[in-house]
N, C-alpha and C positions, 0 to 999 in steps of 0.2 A: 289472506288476513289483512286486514285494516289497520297498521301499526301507527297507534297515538302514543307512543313510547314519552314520558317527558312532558306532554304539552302540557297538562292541566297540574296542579299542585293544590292540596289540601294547607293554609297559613292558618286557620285558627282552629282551637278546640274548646268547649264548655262542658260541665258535669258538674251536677249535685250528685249528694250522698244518696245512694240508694237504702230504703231503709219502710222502715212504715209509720207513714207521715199524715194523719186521720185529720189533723188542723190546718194542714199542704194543699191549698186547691192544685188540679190539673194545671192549671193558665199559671201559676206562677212557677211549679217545677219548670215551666218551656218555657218562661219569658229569661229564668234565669239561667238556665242553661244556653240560651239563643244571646242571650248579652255577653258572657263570658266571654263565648266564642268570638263575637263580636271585635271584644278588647283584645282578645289574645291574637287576632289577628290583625290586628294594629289600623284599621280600618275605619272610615266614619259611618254609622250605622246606612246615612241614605246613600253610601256605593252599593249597598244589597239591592242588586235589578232580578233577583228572582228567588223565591223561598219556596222551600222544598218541603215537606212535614207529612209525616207518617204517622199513620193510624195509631190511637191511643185504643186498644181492646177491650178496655174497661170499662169503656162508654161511647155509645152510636154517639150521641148529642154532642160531648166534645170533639170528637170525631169532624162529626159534619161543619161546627164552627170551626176546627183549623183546616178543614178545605174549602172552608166558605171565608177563607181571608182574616180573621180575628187574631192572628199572629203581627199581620202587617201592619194593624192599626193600633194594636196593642204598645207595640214598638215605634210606632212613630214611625216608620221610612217612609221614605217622599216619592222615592222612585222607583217602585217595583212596578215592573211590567206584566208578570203572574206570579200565582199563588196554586201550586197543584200539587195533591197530595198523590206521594208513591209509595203503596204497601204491596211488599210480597212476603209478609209475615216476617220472620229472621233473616233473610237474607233481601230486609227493604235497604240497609244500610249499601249495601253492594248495587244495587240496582239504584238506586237512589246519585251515589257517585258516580256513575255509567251512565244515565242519563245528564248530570249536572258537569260532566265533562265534555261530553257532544255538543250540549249548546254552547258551551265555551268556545270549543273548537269550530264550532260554524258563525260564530260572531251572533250569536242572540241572547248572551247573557256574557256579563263580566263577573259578577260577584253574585254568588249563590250560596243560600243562607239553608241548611237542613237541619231540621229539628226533631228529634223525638221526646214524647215522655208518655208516662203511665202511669195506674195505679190500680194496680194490682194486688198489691201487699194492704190496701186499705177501702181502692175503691167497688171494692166488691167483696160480696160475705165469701169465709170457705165454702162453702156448699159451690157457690158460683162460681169461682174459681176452681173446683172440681171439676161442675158442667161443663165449662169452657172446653177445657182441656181434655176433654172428653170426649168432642164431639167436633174439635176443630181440624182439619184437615184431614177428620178421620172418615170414610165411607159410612153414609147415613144409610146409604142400602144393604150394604154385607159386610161390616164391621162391625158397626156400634150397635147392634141387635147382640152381640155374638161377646160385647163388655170389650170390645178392645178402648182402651185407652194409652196417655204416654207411657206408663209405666212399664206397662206389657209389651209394646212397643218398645221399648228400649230392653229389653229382657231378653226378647227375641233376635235380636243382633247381640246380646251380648253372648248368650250361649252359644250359639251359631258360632261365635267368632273364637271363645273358648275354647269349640272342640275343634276349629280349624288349626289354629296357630300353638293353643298350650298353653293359653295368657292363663295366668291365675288369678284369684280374687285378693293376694296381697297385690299384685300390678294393678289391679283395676283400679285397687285403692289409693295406688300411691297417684295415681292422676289425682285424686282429692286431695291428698297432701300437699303436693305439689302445689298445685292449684291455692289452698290454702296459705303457703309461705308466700305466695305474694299479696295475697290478701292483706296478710300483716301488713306487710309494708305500703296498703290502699287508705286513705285516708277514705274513700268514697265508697269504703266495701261494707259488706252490713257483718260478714262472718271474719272477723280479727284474733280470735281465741285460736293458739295452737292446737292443731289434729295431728292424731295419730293413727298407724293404721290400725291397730288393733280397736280401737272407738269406732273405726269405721266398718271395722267388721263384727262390732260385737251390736251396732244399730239395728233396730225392727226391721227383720222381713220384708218387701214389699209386693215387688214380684222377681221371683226363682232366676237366677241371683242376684239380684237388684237388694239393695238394703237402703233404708232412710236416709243414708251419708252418702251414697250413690248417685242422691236422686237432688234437682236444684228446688229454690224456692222460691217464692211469687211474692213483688214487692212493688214498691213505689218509688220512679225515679228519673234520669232524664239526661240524655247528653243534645250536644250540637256540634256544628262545623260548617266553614265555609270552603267553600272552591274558588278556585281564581285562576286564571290562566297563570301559564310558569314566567310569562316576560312579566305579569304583574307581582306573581309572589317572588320573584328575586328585588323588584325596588319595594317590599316592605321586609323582607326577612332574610340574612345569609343562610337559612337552611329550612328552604318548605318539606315537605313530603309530597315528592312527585309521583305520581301517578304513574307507573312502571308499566303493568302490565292487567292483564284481568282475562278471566275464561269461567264459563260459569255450561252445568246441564242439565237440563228437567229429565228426571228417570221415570215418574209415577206422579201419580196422584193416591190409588190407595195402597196403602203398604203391601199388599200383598200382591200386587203386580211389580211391585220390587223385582230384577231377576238377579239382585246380589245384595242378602242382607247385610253381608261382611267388606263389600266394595262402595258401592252406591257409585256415583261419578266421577267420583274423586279425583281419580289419575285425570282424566282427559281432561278435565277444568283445569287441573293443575300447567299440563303440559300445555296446554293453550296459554298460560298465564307466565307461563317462564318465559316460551317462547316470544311472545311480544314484550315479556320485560329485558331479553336479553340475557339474564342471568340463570344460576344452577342452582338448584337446592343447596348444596352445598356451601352458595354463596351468602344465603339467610343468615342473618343474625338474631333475631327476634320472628318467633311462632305465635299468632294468635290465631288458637285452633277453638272454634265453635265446642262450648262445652257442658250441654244441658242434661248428659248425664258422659258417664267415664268412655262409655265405648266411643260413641264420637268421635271424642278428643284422640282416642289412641287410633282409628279406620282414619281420619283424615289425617295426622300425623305422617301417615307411612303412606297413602295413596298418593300422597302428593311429591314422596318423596324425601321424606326427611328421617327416616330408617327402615330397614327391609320388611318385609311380612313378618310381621308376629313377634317384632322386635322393640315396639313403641312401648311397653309395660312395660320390658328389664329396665331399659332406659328411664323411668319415671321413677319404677322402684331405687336405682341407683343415683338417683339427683341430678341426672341431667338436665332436667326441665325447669329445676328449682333454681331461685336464686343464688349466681357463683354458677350454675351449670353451665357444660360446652352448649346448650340449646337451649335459652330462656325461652320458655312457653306460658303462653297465658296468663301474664302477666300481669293484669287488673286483676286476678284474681276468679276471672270467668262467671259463668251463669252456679257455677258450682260453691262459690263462697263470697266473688261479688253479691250475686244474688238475680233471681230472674226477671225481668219487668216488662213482658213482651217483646214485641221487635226492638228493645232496646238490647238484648243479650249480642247481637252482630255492631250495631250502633257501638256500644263499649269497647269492642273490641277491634274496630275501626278507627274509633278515638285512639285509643289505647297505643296503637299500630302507628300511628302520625305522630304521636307524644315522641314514642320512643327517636323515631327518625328524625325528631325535630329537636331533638334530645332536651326535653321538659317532662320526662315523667320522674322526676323529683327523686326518691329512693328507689325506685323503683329501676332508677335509667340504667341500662346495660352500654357498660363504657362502648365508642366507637360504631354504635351501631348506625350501619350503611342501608343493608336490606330488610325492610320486613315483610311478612307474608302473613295474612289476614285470611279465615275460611266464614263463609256463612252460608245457613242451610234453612230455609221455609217449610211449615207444615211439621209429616211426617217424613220428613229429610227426605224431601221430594225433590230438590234442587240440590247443583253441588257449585258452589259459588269461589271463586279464588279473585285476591286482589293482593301485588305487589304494590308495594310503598317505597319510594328510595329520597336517601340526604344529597342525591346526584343524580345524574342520568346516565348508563351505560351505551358508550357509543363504538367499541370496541367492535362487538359481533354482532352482525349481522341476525334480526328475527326471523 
C-alpha cells in the first residue's frame, strides 16, 4: 500500500443553500460556492494552479462548458495550468480528492479548486428527473425493460437486509429522523421541520417497504473546496483537515450482479481506509455516511465498522446518531433532508466532514472532534468509496 497518511489537507470549504432556485442560474450556484471556498481558505484566488469540477446532470451543455474551462475565466485566476472534469457520479467528490492529492504529492499542482453544482430541483421538469433516474446506472439491456428503477433498487436491499439482521421499519425510520435533527440545525438544508417516526411511517407507499420519507429528493445546489499540500495548509490554518487515509471497490455495474445486496464493499474500503489512516473505527468522532435512502446509511455504518451486523437501526432508533449522540452521523443533514442534487449528495458530505474537523460547522460542530470518516457510493451503489479526515496526523502505528 501507497501510504500518503497526512500529506495533502483540505483548508477551505463553500456551500449555498440547497433548495429550488428556478431564478439561480447553474454558473452562479459554482461561482459562489467556488469563491466561498476560496475565502474560507484564506487564499488569493490566482494560487488556484488547478480546478477540478464535476458533472452538473441537469445539463450536457453546462456540463461541457465547465470542462471546457468557463469556471476559470469566470473567476478570474491567472494561473491555472488545467481545468479537467472528474465524474464518477456520488462518489466524484472521493475520487475527485484522490486525484487532487496525487498531483499535490508529485509537485504538479499546489492549489486545487473542486466544484460542484446542479439543478435538479429546477433544472429539469419531474418527468425528467424521473427519467434520469431511471435509467442512469441502471442496465439498459436487462433492467430497465423489466421497470427497475432507484426506488426498487433501494427496496431490494432493504428487505434483504430486514430479513437478514431483524432491522425494523421504526429503525429504518429513525435514520430519517436522525438525519432530520441535523437538518435543523443546517442553515443550507432544504428539510428543517421536525420528523417523526410515525410521519414517516404513515408516508405513501413507494416501493415494499420503502415509503415517500424513506426516499430523498431532487434539488438545486452546490458546494466547493480546495486542496493544498499539509506544509501549505499549516502556514494558512492551525487546523486543516488532513487527508488520513482512503480505500475505495467497484463491485458491479448492474445491480443484479451485486453478489451482496446487504454488504456491497464496504468492509474492505473501509479496512483499506483505516489502515492507511492509522486509526480504528472506534477512534471516529463524526460519520458521514452516504444517505440516499435509509438502508445505505445503516450497510455502510456497520461495514465499515462502526457497530455490529444488524445493530446500526437500534442505534439510530436510540439517538445515537443524533445530535448529543455517542456517534454524530450525517450531520449536514444527508441526501435525506439536506436534500439530493446529484453528485453533490458525497460533495456535501465531504464538505461537511472537513467543517467538522476543521471545527466550523457552526451548531452543528461536535465538541473535540479529531477524526472523521466520509462514505460515497456512484450509480447503483456500484462503488464503495471511504475517506478519513483528521485535525492531526496519527504517527503512533504504524499502516
Amino acid at each position: 500500500m501507497n501510504i500518503r497518511r497526512g500529506r495533502t489537507a483540505i483548508v477551505g470549504t463553500g456551500e449555498v443553500p440547497t433548495g429550488r432556485f428556478p431564478d439561480r442560474s447553474a454558473i452562479e450556484i459554482a461561482l459562489d460556492a467556488a469563491r466561498l471556498a476560496i475565502r474560507d481558505a484564506g487564499i488569493d484566488k490566482d494560487e488556484i494552479d488547478f480546478v477540478i469540477p464535476t458533472t452538473a446532470v441537469f445539463s450536457f451543455q453546462f456540463s461541457n462548458e465547465l470542462t471546457t474551462c468557463r469556471l476559470v475565466e469566470e473567476l478570474g485566476l491567472k494561473n491555472v495550468s488545467a481545468n479537467a472534469t472528474v465524474f464518477s457520479g456520488g462518489s466524484s467528490s472521493t475520487n475527485a480528492l484522490r486525484i487532487a492529492s496525487a498531483l499535490i504529492e508529485t509537485g504538479r499542482a499546489r492549489s486545487i479548486l473542486f466544484v460542484h453544482c446542479d439543478k435538479l430541483g429546477t433544472g429539469v421538469s419531474a418527468q425528467g428527473g424521473i427519467d434520469l433516474f431511471s435509467t442512469a446506472g441502471i442496465s439498459m439491456e436487462w433492467e430497465v425493460p423489466f421497470g427497475q428503477h432507484y426506488s426498487t433498487v433501494a427496496a431490494l436491499a432493504t428487505q434483504r437486509y430486514k430479513h437478514e439482521t431483524g432491522t425494523t421499519d421504526e429503525q429504518l425510520s429513525a435514520v430519517c429522523v436522525s438525519n432530520r435533527k441535523w437538518a435543523e440545525l443546517n442553515p443550507n438544508a432544504y428539510f428543517r421541520k421536525p420528523l417523526t417516526i410515525d410521519e414517516v411511517m404513515a408516508s405513501k407507499m413507494l416501493s415494499t417497504p420503502l415509503r415517500a420519507k424513506h426516499s430523498n429528493m431532487l434539488f438545486d445546489g452546490g458546494a466547493a473546496f480546495v486542496v493544498t499540500s499539509a506544509d501549505h495548509a499549516r502556514e494558512l490554518t492551525d487546523q486543516p483537515a488532513y487527508v488520513l487515509g482512503e480505500g475505495g471497490v467497484v463491485t458491479h455495474f448492474a445491480y443484479h450482479q451485486e453478489p451482496d445486496l446487504t454488504r456491497f464493499g464496504w468492509a474492505r474500503a473501509g479496512r483499506q481506509a483505516f489502515l492507511e489512516a492509522g486509526i480504528e473505527p472506534a477512534d471516529i468522532d463524526v460519520a458521514e455516511i452516504y444517505d440516499s435512502y435509509p438502508i445505505y446509511q445503516l450497510i455502510a455504518f456497520e461495514e465499515i465498522g462502526l457497530a455490529p451486523r444488524g445493530h446500526a437501526g437500534r442505534l439510530h432508533l436510540e439517538g445515537a446518531t443524533a445530535p448529543g449522540g455517542r456517534i454524530p452521523t450525517t450531520t449536514d443533514g444527508g441526501m435525506l433532508s439536506k436534500g439530493h442534487i446529484g453528485a453533490g449528495g458525497s460533495v456535501s458530505l465531504l464538505v461537511e466532514a472537513a467543517r467538522q474537523v476543521m471545527g466550523r460547522a457552526g451548531p452543528r460542530q461536535v465538541p473535540g472532534c479529531r477524526f472523521a470518516v466520509e462514505t460515497a457510493v456512484g450509480g447503483t451503489y456500484m462503488d464503495a468509496q471511504v475517506t478519513i479526515l483528521g485535525s492531526d496526523v496519527p504517527r503512533g502505528r504504524p499502516a
